[in-house]
Structures are given as structure tokens and as C-alpha cells.
C-alpha positions as CSV (number, residue, x, y, z in Angstrom):
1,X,0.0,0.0,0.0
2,X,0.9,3.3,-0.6
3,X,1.7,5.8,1.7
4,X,1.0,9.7,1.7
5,X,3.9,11.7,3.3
6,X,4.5,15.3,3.9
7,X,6.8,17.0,1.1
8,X,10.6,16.8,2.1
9,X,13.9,17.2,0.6
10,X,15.0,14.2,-0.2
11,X,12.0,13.9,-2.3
12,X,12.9,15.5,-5.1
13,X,15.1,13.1,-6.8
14,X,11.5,10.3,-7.0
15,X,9.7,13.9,-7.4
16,X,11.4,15.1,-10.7
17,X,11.4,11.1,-12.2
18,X,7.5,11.1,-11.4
19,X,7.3,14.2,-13.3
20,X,9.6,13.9,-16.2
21,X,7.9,10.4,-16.9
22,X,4.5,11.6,-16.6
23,X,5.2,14.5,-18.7
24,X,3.3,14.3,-21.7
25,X,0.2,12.0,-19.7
26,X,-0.2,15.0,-17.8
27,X,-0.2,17.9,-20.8
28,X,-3.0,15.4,-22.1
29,X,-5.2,16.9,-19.6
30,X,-3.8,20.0,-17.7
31,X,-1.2,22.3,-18.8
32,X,1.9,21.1,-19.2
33,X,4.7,22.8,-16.6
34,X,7.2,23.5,-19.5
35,X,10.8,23.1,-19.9
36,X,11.5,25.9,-17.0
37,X,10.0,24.3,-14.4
38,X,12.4,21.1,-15.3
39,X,15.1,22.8,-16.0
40,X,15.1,24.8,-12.6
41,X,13.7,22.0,-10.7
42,X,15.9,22.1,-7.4
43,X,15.0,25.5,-6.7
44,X,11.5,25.1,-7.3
45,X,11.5,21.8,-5.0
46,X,13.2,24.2,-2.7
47,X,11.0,27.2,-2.8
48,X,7.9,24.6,-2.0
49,X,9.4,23.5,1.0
50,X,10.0,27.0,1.9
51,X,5.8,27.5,1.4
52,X,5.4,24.4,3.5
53,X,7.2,25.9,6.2
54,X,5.4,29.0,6.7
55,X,2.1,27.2,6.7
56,X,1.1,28.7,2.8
57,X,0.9,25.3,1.2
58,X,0.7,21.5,2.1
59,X,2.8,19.2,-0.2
60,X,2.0,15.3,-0.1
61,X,3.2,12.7,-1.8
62,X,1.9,9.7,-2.3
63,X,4.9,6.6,-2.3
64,X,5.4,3.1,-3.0
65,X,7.4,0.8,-0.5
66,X,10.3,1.3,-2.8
67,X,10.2,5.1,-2.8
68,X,9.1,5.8,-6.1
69,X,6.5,8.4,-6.0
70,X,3.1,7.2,-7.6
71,X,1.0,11.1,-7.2
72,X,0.9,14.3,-5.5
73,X,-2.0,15.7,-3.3
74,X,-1.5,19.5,-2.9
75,X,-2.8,22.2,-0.6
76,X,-2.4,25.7,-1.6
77,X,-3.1,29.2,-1.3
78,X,-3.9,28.3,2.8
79,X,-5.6,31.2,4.2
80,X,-8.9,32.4,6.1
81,X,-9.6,28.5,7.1
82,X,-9.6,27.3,3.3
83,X,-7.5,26.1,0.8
84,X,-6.9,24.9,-3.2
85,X,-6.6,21.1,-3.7
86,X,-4.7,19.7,-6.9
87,X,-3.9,16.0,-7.3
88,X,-2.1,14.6,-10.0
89,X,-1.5,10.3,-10.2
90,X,1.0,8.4,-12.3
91,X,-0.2,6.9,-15.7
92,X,0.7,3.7,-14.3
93,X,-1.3,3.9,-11.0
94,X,-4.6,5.1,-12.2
95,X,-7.5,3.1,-11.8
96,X,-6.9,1.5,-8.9
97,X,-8.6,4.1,-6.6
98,X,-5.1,5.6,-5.3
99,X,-6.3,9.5,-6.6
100,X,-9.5,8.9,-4.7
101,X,-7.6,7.4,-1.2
102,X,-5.1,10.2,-1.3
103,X,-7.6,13.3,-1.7
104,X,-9.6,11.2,1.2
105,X,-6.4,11.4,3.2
106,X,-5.5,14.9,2.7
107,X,-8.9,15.9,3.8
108,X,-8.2,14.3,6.9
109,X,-5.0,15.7,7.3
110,X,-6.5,19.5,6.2
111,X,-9.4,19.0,9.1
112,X,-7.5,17.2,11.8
113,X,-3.7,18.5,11.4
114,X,-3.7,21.7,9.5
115,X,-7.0,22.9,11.3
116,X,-8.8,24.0,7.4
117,X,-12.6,23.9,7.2
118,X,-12.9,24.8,3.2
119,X,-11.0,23.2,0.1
120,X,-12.0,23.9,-3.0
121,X,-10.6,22.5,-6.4
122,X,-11.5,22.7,-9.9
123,X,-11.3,20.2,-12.8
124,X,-12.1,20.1,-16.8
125,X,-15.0,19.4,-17.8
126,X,-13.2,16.8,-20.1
127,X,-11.4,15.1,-17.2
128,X,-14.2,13.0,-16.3
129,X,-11.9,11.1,-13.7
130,X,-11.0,13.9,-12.2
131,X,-14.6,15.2,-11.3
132,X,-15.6,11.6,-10.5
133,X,-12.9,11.6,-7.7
134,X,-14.4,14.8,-6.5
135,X,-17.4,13.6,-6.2
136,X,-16.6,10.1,-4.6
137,X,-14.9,12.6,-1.6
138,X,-17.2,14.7,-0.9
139,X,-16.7,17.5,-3.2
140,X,-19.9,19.6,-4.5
141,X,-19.8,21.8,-8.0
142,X,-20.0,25.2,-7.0
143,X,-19.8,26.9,-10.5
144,X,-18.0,26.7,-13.7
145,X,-14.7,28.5,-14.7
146,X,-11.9,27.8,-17.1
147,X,-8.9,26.3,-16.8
148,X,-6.3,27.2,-19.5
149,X,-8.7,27.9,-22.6
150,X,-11.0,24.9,-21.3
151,X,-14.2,24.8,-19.4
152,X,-14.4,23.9,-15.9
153,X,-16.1,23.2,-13.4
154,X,-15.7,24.6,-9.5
155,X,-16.0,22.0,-6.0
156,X,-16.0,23.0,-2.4
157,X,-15.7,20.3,0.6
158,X,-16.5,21.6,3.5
159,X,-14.7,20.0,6.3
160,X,-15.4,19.0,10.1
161,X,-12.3,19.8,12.3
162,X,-14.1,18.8,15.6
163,X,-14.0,14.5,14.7
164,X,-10.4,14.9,13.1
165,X,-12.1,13.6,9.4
166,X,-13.9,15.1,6.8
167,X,-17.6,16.4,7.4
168,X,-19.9,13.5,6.4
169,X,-17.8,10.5,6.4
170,X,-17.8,7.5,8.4
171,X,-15.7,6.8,11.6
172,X,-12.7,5.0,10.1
173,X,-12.9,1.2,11.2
């Protein structure tokens, strides 16, 4: 199994391999990061750490038993109670309910640990798996936007800090 861990340094090497390798799966369906963000990616691994620290963003990964990183669950812009989720999952782990276990997991972690009530996300209308792991966590459509060039559609999860687990769900067994 899997397990979701806070963003750390020694990260980044299984970070930029999960990134370069899922490259062009990724552009398929959200924009791609572009040679930059490759190119410079020590300083940008750096710089989110830095976020992490003062409380700004939450940076999960989720790994294998061997290390290699198989997604990211993200919490950003962290203010007034609330934050932005983005989740993105191998090509080679999809389908096996691993996007859906992580967002589950960062909501606890977002109630319970990082004392948020609010995350919101958004997700292409064309990215049906996307939307469908919103949905299967609690996430309700709010509105419609666009996401580079591409409609959209807005989610809110509101979340229950008091029972340490998102609002609605069951005690864990």
C-alpha cells in the first residue's frame, strides 16, 4: 500500500522522475509545466518546502514501498480556514482508486492536522476522472470557470475539524 507523506527534501530526486515520466500524460489533460520548471527543478522543490514551512501550502506525496513516487495531493493558497486542492496520479497507477484514497487522506489531514474547514478544487470538464474523484470525496460543483482555454467546473468540501475527518464521512474502522 501506498503511503502519503509530507513533502521533504530528499523527495525531489522520486519527485522530478515522477514528473519527467508523466510528462506528456499529464499535458494530455492539464497544462503542461514547460521546460522551466524542469530545467530549474531544485530551486522550485526548494521554494515549495519553503511554502510548507510557513504554513502557505501543504505538499503530499503519495509513495510506493520502494520510494518511487506514484502522485501528488497539494494544498495551496492556505488562508482564512480554506485552501486549493490539486492531485495529480502516475499513468501507471490510475484506476486503482489511489487519486480517490489520497484526496480522502488529505482531507483528513486538512481537518485534523492543518485545522482548514474549506478546500476547494476545480477540474475540466473533459477530465471526467477527475470530477468523479471529486465527487466520490465529498466535493460539490459550485460553478463553472476555465482552466487554460478549457471549461471547468468549481467543488468545495466543507470539512469538520471537531472528529479529526472530513464532514460527512464515516468513523474509520
Amino acid at each position: 500500500m501506498p503511503e502519503l507523506q509530507s513533502l521533504r527534501a530528499d523527495h525531489a530526486p522520486a519527485l522530478l522522475a515522477f514528473e519527467l515520466e508523466n510528462r506528456a500524460y499529464f499535458a494530455a489533460s492539464i497544462p503542461d509545466r514547460g521546460d522551466e520548471y524542469f530545467a530549474r527543478f531544485g530551486e522550485r522543490h526548494r521554494a515549495l518546502l519553503a511554502e510548507q514551512e510557513a504554513g502557505t501550502c501543504y505538499f503530499h506525496v503519495l509513495v510506493d514501498p520502494a520510494g518511487e513516487v506514484l502522485g501528488r495531493v497539494n494544498l495551496v493558497d492556505v488562508a482564512d480556514g480554506g485552501a486549493d486542492l490539486g492531485y495529480r496520479i502516475a499513468e501507471r497507477a490510475t484506476g486503482r482508486g489511489l487519486a480517490t484514497w489520497g484526496v480522502r487522506e488529505v482531507c483528513r489531514r486538512a481537518a485534523g492536522t492543518y485545522g482548514l474547514t474549506t478546500l476547494r478544487a476545480a477540474a475540466a470538464v473533459r477530465n471526467a476522472a477527475s470530477r468523479a474523484v471529486l465527487a466520490r470525496t465529498g466535493f460539490t460543483v459550485t460553478g463553472e470557470t476555465v482552466l487554460s482555454g478549457r471549461p471547468a467546473l468549481t467543488y468545495l468540501r466543507t470539512l469538520d475539524t471537531t472528529t479529526d475527518r472530513p464532514a460527512g464521512a464515516p468513523p474509520s474502522s
